[in-house]
VMD Tcl script that builds the backbone (N, CA, C; Angstrom):
set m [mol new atoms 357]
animate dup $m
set s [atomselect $m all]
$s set {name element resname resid chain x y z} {
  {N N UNK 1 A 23.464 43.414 17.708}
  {CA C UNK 1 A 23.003 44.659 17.106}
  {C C UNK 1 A 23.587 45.876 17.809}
  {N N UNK 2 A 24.019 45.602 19.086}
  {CA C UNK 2 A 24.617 47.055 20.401}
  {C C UNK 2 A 25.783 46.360 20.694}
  {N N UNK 3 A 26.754 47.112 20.338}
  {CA C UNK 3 A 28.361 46.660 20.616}
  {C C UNK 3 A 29.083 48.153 21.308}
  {N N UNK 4 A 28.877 47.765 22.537}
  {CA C UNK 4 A 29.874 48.615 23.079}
  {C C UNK 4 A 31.418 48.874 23.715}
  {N N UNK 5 A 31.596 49.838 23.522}
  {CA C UNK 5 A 33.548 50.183 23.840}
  {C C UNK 5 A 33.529 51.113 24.703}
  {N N UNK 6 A 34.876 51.473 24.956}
  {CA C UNK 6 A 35.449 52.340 25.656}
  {C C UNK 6 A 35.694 51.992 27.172}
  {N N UNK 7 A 35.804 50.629 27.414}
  {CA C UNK 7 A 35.719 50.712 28.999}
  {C C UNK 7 A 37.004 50.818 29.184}
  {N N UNK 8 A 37.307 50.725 30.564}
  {CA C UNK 8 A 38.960 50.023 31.124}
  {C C UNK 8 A 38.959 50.512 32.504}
  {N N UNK 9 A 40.565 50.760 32.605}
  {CA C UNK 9 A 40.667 51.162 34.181}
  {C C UNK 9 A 40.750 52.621 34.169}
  {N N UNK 10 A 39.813 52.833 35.233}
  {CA C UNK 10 A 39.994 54.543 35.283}
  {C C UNK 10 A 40.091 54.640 36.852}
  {N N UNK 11 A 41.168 55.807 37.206}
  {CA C UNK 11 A 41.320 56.509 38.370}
  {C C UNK 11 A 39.493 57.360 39.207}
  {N N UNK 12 A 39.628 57.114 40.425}
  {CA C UNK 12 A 38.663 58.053 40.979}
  {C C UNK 12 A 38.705 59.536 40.468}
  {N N UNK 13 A 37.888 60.318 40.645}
  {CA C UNK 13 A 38.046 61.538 40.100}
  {C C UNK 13 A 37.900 61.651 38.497}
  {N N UNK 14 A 38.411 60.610 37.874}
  {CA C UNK 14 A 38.679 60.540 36.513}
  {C C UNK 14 A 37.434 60.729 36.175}
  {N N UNK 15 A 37.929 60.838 33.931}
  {CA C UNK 15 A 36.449 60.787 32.914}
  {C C UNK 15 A 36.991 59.675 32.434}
  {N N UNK 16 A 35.634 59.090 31.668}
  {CA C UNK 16 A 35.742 58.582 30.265}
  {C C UNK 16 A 34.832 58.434 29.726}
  {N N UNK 17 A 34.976 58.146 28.552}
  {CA C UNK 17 A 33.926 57.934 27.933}
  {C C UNK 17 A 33.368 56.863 26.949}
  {N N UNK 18 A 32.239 55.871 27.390}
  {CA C UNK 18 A 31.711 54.712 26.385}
  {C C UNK 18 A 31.116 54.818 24.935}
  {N N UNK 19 A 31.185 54.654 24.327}
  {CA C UNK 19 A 30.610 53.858 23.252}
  {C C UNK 19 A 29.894 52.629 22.846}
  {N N UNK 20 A 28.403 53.088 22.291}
  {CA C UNK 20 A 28.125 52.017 21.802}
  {C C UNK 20 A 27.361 52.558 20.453}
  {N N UNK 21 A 28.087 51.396 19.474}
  {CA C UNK 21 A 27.666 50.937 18.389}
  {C C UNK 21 A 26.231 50.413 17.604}
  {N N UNK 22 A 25.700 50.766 16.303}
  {CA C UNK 22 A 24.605 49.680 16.220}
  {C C UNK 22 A 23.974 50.198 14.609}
  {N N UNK 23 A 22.895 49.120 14.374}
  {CA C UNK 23 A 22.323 49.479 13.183}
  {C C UNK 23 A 22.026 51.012 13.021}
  {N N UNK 24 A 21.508 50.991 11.618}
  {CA C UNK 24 A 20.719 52.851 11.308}
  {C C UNK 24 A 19.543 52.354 11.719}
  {N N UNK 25 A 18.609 50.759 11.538}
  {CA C UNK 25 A 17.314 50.967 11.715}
  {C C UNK 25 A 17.202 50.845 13.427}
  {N N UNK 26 A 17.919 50.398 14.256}
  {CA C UNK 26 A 17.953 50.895 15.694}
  {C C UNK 26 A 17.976 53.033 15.993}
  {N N UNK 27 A 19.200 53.233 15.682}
  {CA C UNK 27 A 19.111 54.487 15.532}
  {C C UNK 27 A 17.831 55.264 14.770}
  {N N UNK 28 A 17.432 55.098 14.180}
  {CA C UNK 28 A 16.547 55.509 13.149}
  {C C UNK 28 A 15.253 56.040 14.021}
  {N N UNK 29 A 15.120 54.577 15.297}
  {CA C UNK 29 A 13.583 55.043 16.136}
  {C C UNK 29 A 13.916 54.703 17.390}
  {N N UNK 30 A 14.714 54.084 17.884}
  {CA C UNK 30 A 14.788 53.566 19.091}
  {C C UNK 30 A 15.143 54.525 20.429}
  {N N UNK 31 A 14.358 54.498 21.120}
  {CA C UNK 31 A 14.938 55.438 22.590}
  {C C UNK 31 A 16.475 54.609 23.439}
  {N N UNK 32 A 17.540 55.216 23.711}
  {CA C UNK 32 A 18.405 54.021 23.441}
  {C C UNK 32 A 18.764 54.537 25.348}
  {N N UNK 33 A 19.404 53.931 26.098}
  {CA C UNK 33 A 19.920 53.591 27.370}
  {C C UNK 33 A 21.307 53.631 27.774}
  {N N UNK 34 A 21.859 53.969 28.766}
  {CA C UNK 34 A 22.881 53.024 29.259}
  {C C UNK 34 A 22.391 52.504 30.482}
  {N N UNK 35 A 22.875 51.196 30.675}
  {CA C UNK 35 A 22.497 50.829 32.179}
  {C C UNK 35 A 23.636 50.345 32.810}
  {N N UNK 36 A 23.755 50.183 33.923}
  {CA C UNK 36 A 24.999 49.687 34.626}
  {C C UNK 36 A 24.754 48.185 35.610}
  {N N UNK 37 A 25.636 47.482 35.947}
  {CA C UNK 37 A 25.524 46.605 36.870}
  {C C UNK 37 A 26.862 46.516 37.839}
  {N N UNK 38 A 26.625 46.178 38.858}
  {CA C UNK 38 A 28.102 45.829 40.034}
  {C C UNK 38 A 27.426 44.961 40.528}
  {N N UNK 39 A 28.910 43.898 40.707}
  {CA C UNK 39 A 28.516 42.089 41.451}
  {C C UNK 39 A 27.914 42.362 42.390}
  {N N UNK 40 A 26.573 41.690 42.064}
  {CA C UNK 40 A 25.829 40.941 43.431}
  {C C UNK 40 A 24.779 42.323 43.076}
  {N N UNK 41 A 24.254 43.237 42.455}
  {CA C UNK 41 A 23.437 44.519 42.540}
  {C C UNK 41 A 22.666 44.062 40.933}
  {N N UNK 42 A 21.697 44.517 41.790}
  {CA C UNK 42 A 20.665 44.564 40.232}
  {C C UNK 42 A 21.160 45.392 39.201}
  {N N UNK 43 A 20.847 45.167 37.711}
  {CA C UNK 43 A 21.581 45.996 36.704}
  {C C UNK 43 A 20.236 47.967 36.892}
  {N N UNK 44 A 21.099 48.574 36.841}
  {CA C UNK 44 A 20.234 50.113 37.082}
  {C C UNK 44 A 20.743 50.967 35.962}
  {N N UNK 45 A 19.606 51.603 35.500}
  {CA C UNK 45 A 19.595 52.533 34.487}
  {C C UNK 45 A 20.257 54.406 34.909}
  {N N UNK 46 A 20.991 54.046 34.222}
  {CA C UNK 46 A 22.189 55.584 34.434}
  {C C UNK 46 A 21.457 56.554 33.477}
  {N N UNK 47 A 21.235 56.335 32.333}
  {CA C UNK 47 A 20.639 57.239 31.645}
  {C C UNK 47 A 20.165 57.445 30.034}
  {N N UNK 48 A 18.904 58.035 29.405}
  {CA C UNK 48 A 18.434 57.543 28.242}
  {C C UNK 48 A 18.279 58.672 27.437}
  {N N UNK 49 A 18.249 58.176 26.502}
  {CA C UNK 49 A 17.844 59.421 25.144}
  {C C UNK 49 A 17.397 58.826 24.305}
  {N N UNK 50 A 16.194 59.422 23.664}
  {CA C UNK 50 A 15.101 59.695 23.020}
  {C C UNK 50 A 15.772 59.465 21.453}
  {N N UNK 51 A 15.195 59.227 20.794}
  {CA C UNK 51 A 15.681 59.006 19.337}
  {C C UNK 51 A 15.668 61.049 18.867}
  {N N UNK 52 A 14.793 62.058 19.639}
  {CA C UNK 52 A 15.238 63.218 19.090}
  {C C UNK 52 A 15.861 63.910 20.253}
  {N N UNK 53 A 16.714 62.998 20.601}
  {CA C UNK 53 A 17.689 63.892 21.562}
  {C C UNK 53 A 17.229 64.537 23.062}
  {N N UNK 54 A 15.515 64.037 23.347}
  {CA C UNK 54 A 15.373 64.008 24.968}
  {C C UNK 54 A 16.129 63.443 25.779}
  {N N UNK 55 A 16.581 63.550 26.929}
  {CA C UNK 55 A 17.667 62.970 27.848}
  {C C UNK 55 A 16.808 62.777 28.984}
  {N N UNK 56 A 17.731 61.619 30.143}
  {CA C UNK 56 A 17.067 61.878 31.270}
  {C C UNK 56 A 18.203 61.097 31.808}
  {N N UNK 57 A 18.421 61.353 33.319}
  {CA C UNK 57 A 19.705 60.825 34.040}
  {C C UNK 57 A 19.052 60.060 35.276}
  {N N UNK 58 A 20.007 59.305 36.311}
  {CA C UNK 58 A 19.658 58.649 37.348}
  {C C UNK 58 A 20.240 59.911 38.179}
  {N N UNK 59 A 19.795 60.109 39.512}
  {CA C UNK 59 A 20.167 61.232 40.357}
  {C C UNK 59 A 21.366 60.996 40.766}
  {N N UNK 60 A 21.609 59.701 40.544}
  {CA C UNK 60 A 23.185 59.529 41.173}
  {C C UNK 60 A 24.453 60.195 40.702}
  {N N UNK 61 A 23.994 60.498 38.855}
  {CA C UNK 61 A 25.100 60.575 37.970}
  {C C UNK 61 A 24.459 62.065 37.202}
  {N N UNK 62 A 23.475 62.695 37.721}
  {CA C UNK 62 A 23.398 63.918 37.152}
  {C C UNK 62 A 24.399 65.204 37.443}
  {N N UNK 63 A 24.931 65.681 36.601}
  {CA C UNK 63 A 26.053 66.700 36.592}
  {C C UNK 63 A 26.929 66.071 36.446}
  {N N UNK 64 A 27.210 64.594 36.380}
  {CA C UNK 64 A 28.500 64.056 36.138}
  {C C UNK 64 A 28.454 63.382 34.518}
  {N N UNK 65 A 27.390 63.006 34.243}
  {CA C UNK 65 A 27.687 61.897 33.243}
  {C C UNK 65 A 26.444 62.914 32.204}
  {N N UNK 66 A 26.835 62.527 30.951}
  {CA C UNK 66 A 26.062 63.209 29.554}
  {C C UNK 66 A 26.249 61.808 28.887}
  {N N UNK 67 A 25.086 62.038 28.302}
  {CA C UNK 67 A 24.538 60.649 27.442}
  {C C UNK 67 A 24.863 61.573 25.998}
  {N N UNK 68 A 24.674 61.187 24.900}
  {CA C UNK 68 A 23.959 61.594 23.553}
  {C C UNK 68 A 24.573 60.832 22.315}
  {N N UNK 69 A 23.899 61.113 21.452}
  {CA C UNK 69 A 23.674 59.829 20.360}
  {C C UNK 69 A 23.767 60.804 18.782}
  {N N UNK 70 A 24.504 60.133 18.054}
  {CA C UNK 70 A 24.890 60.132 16.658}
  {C C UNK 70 A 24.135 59.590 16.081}
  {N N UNK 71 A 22.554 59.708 15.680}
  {CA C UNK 71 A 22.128 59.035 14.643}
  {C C UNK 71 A 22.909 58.728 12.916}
  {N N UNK 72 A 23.310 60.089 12.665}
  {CA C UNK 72 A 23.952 59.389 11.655}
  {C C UNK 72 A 25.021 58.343 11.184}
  {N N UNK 73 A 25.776 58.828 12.516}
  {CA C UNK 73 A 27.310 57.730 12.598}
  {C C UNK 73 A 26.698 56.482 13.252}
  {N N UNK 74 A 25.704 56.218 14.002}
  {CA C UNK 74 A 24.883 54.998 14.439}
  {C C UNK 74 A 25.729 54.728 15.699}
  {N N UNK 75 A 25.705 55.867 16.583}
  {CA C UNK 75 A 26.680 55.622 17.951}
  {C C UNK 75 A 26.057 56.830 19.151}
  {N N UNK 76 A 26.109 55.864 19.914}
  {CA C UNK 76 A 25.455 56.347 21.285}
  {C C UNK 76 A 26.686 56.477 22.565}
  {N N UNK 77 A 27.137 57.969 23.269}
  {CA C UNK 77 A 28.106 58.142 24.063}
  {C C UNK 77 A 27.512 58.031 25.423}
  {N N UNK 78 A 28.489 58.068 26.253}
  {CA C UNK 78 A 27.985 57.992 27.417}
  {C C UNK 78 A 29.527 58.808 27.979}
  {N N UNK 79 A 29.194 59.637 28.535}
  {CA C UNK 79 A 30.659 60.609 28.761}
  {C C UNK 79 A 30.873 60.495 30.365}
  {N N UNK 80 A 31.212 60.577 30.914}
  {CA C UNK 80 A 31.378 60.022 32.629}
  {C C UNK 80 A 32.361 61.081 33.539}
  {N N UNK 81 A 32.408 61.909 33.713}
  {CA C UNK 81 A 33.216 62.819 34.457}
  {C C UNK 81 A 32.807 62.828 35.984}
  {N N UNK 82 A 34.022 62.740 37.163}
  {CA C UNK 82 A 34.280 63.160 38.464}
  {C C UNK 82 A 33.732 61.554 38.903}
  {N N UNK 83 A 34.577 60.431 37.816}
  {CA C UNK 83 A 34.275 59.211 38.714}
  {C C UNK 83 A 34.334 58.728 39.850}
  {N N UNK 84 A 33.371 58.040 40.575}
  {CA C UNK 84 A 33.145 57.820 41.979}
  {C C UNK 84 A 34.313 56.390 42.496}
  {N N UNK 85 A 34.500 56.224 43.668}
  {CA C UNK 85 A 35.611 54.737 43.272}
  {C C UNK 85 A 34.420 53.454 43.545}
  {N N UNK 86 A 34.866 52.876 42.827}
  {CA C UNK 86 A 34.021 51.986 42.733}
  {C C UNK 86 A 34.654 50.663 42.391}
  {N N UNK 87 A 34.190 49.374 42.296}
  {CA C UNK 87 A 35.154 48.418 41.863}
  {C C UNK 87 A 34.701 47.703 40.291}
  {N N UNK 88 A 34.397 46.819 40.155}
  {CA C UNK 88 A 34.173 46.705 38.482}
  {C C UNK 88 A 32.654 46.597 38.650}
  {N N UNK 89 A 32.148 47.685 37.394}
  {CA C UNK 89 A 30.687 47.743 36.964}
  {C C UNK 89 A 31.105 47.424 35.373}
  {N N UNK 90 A 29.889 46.453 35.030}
  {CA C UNK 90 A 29.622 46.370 33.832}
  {C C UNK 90 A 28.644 47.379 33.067}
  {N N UNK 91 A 29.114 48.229 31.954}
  {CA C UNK 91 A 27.625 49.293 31.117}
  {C C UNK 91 A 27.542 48.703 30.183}
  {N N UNK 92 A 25.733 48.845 29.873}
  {CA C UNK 92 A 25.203 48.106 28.914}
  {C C UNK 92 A 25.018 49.037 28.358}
  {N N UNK 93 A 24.484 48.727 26.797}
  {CA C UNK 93 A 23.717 49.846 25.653}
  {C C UNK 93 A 22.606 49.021 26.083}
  {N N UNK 94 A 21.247 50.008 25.574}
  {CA C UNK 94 A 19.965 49.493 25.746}
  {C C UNK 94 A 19.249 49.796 24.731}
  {N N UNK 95 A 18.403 49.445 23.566}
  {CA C UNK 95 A 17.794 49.950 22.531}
  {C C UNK 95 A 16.470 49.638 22.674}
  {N N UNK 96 A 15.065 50.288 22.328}
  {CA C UNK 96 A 13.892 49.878 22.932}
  {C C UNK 96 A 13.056 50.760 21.794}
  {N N UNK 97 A 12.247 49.956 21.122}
  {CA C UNK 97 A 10.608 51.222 20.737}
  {C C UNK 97 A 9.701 50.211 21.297}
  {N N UNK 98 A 8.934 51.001 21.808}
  {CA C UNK 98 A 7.296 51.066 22.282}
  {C C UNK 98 A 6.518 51.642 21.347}
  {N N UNK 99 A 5.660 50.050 20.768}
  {CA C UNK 99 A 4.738 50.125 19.828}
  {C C UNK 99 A 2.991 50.775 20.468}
  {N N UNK 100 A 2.083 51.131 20.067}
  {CA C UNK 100 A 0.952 50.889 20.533}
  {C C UNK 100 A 0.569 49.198 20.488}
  {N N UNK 101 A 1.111 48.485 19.849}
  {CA C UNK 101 A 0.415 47.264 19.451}
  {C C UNK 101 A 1.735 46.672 19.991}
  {N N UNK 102 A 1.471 46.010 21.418}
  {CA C UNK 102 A 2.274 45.112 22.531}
  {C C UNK 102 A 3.096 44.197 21.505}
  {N N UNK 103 A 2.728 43.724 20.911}
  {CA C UNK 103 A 3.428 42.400 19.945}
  {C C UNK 103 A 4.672 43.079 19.169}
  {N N UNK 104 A 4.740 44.789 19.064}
  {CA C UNK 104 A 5.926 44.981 18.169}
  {C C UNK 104 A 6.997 45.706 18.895}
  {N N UNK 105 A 6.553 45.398 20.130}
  {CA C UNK 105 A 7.563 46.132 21.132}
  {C C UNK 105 A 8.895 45.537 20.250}
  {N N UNK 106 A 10.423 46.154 20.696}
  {CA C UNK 106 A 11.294 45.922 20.704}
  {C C UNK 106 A 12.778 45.922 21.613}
  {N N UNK 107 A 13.346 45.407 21.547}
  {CA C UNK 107 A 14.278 45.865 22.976}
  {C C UNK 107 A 15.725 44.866 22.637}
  {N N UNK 108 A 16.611 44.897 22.479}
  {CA C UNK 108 A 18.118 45.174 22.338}
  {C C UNK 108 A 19.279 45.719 23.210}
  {N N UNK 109 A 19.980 44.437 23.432}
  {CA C UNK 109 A 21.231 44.831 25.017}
  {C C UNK 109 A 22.352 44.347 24.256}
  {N N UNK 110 A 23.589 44.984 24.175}
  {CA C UNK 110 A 24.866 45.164 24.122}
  {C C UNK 110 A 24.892 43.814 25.448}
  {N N UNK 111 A 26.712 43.138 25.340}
  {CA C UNK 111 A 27.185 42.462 25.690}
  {C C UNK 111 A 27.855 43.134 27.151}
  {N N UNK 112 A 28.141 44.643 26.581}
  {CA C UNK 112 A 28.405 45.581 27.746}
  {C C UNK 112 A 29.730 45.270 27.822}
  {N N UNK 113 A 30.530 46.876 28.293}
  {CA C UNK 113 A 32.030 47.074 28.693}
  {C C UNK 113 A 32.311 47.197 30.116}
  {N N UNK 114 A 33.614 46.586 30.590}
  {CA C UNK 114 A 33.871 46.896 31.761}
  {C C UNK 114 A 34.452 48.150 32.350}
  {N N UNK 115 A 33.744 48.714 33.433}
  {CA C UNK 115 A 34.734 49.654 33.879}
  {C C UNK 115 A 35.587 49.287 35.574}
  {N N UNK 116 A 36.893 49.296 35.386}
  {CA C UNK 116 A 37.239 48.859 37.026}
  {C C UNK 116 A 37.537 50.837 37.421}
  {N N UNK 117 A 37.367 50.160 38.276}
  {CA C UNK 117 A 38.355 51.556 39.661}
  {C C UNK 117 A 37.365 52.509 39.896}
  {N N UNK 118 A 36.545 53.028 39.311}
  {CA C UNK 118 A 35.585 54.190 39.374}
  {C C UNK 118 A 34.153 53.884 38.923}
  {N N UNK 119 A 33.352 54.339 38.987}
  {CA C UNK 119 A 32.168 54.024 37.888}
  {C C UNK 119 A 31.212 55.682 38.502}
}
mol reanalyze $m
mol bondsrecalc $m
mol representation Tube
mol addrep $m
């Protein structure tokens, strides 16, 4: 249902920027994510937005990285500027509604893109 792009090799210092893909009825309600992982480190949440465009960042990547989301085109960015060096992190898409009624929770992970050299 979350197919994301845009990874590859990027220089320190460098931008880029991810993509991920997905239904209208994901887009439609879902508060959506990116999260990240590097070998051997728990996977950690970089940053989320709200199905009406609330944001929120990890302190690590604030002033560097902008999240935001295309409901209509059904695509969620993740923009990455003044990359840190780093060696290969995997980013996930994350899609999620929180029901009042526990049983209709929902939640949705992309296969996730690689990024080497920076993250």
């Amino acid at each position: 249902q979350l197919v994301e792009s845009g990874g590859g090799l990027v220089q320190p210092g460098g931008s880029l920027r991810l993509s991920c893909a997905g239904s209208s009825y994901i887009f439609g309600r879902h508060t959506m994510h990116w999260y990240r992982q590097r070998p051997g480190k728990q996977r950690e949440l970089v940053a989320g937005i709200t199905s009406g465009g609330t944001t929120n960042y990890a302190e690590a990547v604030k002033g560097r990285f902008t999240i935001s989301r295309d409901n209509y085109k059904r695509m969620m960015y993740l923009q990455m500027e003044s990359l840190k060096p780093e060696g290969t992190t995997i980013y996930y898409c994350h899609a999620e509604f929180r029901s009042p009624v526990p049983t209709a929770n929902e939640e949705y992970w992309g296969q996730g893109t690689q990024v080497t050299g920076a993250a």
